[in-house]
C-alpha positions in Angstrom: 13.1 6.7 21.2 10.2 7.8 23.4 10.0 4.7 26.8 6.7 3.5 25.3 8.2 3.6 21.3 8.7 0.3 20.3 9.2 1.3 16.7 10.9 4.2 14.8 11.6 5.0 11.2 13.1 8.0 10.4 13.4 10.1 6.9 13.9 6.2 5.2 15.0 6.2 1.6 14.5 3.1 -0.4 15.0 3.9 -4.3 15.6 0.7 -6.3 18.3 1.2 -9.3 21.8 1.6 -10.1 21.8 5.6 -9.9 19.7 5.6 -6.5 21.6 8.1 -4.5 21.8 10.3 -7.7 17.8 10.4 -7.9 17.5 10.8 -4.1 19.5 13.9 -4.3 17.5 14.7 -7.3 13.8 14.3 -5.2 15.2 16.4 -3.0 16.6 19.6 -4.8 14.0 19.1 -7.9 10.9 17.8 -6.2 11.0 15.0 -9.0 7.5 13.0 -9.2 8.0 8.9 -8.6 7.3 9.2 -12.9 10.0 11.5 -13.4 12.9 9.7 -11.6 11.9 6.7 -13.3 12.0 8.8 -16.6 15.8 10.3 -15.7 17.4 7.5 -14.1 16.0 4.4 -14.0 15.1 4.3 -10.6 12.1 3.2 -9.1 11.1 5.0 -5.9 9.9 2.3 -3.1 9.4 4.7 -0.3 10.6 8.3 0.2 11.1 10.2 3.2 9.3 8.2 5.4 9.4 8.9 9.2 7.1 7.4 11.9 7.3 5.6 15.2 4.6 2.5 16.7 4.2 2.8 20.5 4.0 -0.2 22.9 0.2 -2.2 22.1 -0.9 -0.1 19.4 -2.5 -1.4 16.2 -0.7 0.9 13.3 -2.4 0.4 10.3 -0.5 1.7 6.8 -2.8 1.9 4.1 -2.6 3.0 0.3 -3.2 2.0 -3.2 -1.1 -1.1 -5.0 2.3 0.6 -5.8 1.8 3.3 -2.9 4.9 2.0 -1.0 3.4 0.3 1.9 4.7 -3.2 1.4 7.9 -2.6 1.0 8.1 0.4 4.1 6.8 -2.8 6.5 9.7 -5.2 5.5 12.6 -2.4 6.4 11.5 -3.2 9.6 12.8 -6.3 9.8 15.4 -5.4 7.2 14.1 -8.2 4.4 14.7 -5.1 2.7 17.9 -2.7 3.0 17.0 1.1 2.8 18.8 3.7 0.9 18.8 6.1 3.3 17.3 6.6 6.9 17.7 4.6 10.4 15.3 2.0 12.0 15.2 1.5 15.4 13.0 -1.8 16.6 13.1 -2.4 21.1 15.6 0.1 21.2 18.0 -1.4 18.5 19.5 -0.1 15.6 18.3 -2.6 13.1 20.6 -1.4 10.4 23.9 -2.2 13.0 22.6 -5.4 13.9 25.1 -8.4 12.9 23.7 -11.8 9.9 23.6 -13.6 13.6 21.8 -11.0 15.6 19.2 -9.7 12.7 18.4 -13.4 12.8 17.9 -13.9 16.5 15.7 -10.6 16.2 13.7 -12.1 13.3 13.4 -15.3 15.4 12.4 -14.1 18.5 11.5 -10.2 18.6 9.4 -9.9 15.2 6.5 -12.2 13.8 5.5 -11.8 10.3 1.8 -12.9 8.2 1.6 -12.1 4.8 -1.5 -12.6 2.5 0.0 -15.9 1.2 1.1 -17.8 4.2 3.4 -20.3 2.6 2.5 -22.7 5.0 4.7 -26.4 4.9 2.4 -28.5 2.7 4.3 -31.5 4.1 3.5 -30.9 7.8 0.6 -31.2 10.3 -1.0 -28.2 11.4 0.7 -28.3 14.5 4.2 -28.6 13.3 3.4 -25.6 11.0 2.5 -23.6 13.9 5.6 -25.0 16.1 8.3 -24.5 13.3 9.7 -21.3 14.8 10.4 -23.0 18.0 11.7 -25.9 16.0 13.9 -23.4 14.5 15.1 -22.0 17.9 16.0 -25.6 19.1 13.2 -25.9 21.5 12.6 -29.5 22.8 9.4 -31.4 21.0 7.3 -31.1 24.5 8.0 -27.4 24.9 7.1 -26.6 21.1 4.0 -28.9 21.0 2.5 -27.1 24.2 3.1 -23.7 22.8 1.7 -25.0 19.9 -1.9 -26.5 21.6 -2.2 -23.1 23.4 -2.0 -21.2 20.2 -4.5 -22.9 18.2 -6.5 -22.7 20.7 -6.5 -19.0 20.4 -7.7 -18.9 16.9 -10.1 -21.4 17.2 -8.4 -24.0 15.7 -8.0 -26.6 18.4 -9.0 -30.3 16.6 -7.2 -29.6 13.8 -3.8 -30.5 15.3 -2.9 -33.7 12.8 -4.5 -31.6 9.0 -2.6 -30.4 6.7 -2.6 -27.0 5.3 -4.4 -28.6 1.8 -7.2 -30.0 4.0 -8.4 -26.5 5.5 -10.3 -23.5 4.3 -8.3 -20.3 3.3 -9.6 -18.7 6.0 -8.4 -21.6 8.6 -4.8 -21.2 6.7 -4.8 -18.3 7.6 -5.7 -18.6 11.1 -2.1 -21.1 11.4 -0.5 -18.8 10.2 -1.2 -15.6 12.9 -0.8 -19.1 15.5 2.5 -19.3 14.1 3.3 -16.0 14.5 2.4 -16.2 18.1 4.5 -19.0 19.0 7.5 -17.4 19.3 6.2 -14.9 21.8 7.0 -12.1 19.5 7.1 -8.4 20.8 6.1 -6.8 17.2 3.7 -8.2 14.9 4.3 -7.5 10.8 0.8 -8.2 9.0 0.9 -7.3 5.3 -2.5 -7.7 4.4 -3.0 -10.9 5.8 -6.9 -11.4 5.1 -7.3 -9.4 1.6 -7.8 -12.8 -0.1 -10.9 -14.0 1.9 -14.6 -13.2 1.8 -16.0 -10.8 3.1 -17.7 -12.5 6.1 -14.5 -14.6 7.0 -12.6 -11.5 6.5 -14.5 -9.5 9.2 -14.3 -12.7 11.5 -10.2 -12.5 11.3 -10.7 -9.2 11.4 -12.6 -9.4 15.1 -10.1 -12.3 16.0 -7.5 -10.5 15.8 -8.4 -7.3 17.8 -9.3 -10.0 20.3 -5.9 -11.1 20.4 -4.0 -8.0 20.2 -5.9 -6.5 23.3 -5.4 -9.8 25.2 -2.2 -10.1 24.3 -1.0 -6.7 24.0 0.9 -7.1 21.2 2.4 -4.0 18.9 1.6 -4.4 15.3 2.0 -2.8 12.3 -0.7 -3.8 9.4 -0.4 -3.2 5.9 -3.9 -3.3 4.1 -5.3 -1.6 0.9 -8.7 -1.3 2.2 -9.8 1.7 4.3 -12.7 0.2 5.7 -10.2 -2.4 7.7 -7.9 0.3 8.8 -10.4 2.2 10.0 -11.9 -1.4 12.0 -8.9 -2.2 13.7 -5.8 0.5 13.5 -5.1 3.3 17.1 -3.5 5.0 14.2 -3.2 4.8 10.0 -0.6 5.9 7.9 -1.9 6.6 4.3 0.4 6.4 1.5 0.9 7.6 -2.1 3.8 7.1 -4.3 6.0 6.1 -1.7 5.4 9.4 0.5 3.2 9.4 3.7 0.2 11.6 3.0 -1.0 12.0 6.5 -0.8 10.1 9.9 -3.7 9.9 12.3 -6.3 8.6 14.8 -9.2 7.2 12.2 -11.3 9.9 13.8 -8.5 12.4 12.2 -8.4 10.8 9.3 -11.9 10.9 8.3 -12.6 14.6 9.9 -9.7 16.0 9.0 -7.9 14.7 5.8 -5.2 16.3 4.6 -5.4 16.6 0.8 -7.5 15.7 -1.6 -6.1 12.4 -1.9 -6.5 11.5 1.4 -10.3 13.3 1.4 -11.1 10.8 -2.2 -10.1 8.1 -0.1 -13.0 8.5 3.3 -15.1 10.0 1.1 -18.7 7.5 1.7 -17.0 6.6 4.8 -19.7 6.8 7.7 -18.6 8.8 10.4 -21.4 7.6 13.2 -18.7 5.1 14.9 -16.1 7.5 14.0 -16.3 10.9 15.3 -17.0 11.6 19.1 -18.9 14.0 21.1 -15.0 15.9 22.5 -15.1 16.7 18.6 -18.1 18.4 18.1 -19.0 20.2 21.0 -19.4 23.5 21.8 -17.2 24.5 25.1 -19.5 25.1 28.1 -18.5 28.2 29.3 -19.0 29.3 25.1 -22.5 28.1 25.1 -23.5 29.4 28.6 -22.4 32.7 27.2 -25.0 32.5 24.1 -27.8 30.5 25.8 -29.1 31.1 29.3 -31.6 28.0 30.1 -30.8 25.8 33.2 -28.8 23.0 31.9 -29.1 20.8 35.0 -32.1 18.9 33.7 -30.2 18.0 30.6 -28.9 14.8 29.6 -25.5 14.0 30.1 -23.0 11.5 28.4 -19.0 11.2 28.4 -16.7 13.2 26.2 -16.1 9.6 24.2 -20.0 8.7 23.2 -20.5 8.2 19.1 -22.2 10.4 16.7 -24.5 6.9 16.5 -25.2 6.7 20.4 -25.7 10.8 19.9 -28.4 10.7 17.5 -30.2 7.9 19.9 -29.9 10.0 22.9 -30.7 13.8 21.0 -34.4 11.5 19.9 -35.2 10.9 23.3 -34.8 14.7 24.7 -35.5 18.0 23.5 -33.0 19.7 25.9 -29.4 19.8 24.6 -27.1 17.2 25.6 -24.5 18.3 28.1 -21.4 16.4 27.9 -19.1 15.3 30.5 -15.2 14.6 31.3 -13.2 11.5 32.7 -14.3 13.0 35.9 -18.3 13.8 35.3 -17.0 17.8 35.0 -19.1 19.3 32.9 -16.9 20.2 29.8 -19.3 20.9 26.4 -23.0 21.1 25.1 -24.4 19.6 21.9 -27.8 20.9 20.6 -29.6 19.7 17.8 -27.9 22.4 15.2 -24.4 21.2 16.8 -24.9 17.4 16.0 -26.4 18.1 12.3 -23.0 19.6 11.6 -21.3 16.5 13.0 -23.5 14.3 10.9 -22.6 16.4 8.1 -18.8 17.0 8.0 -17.6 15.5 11.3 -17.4 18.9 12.6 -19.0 21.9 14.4 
């Protein structure tokens, strides 16, 4: 693993049936569909082949339909579920070697899990929800009720210390359960679609919390969601998925300029690119346009290599000159005229 890897998966296998080895080998001499293995042997294909690694803060976002594998790929991490094939390493650990005892202390104190349905105690306070992995780690009451107080607090749930889970919203259940999570300090996050059962607008509220969090906190997560929209929100990177396979892996600029099969181009298809696709990506290299055009670019407007096709359009209104744009260092680096940026608008690309 790379120093800032956190994460790594590598060519992971999980087939579920009796003959699994038999239709691994199978997939890979035959190229077998997930149908066709089901058809031969029984065997239902959960993920196949699947290699990727999370680095150290990032948000990485696995995404694909119901059935696509992504569910079940996010719980080998913590080993909940035991691969057919492949290796896993999680902070530098071989998750697969770990002893009962230490794939335990890892669950406990290392990894921090939120599914969609949180499962919360209905028998306890909102508070000793959110302090029952300490509880579990034999931390004294005083140490486990401060750690809980200060987690509420960061999801907004501070006054709601003595509730109990039936006497809050869906949205507020689900708000204990990323405070939970939290408690325990963990260094990876595991969200499997934790807010596809809300509305819209308490959705997008998480949604903003969260991204709060993880840059405060600077927490490495991987998130499982069916909804494109929500990777594209809050992932560094997205994985997209289809019958257990990953189809492609990239930034959510790559993934919506440059999909890698129709699959993946069905999927950002309606997808607005304006918050998506950044001036580095459409512009045409100085010393190219300088060699076409010959007017005095000083007067120009200039912006950084990271401004939006949204904050493009705004500026390209204002000026008739093209926009000139500029690196980390204010070294003039590309141009965008008014042709350049149409073809942005229009495919994301020069």
């Amino acid at each position: 693993m790379g120093t800032d890897e956190v994460i790594r998966l590598e060519r992971v296998w999980k087939v579920f049936g009796e003959q699994a080895e038999d239709a691994i080998a199978a997939i890979q001499a035959r190229g077998l569909s997930k149908a066709e293995v089901l058809g031969e042997f029984g065997c239902v294909v959960g993920i196949a082949n699947c290699s990727f690694s999370v680095k150290k803060g990032e948000i990485f976002c696995v995404m694909g339909l119901s059935g696509s594998g992504k569910s079940t790929m996010v719980r080998h991490i913590n080993r909940l579920i035991e691969p057919s094939a492949g290796s896993i390493t999680v902070l530098g650990q071989d998750v697969l070697a770990l002893s009962p005892d230490q794939l335990r202390k890892m669950r406990a104190t290392n990894l921090g899990m939120v599914f969609q349905h949180m499962a919360l105690l209905p028998h306890r306070t909102v508070r000793d929800n959110v302090a029952f992995p300490l509880q579990v780690r034999g931390e004294p009451k005083s140490r486990r009720w401060e750690v809980s107080q200060r987690c509420l607090e960061m999801v907004d749930l501070q006054g709601y210390e003595d509730r109990f889970p039936r006497e809050l919203s869906g949205g507020m259940q689900q708000r204990v359960g990323l405070a939970r999570a939290l408690a325990s300090d963990p260094d990876v996050l595991l969200m499997d679609e934790p807010f596809s059962a809300l509305d819209p607008l308490i959705r997008r509220q998480l949604q903003d919390q969260f991204m709060a969090l993880s840059a405060e906190l600077g927490k490495t997560t991987v998130f499982i969601t069916h909804d494109l929209d929500e990777a594209i929100r809050i992932g560094t990177r997205i994985a997209i998925m289809k019958d257990g396979r990953i189809v492609q892996i990239g930034t959510p600029e790559e993934i919506v300029t440059r999909p890698a099969d129709d699959y993946v181009r069905d999927f950002v298809d309606g997808i607005s690119k304006l918050k998506l696709v950044f001036a580095h990506s459409i512009m045409v290299p100085i010393s190219q346009y300088r060699a076409k055009h010959w007017e005095n670019l000083d007067a120009s407007i200039r912006v950084s290599h990271a401004t939006d096709l949204d904050h493009l359009i705004d500026v390209s209104t204002a000026t008739e000159q093209p926009i000139v744009i500029t690196a980390d260092d204010g070294t003039d680096v590309g141009v965008i005229d008014k042709p350049t940026l149409l073809k942005g608008i229009q495919g994301g690309k020069a």
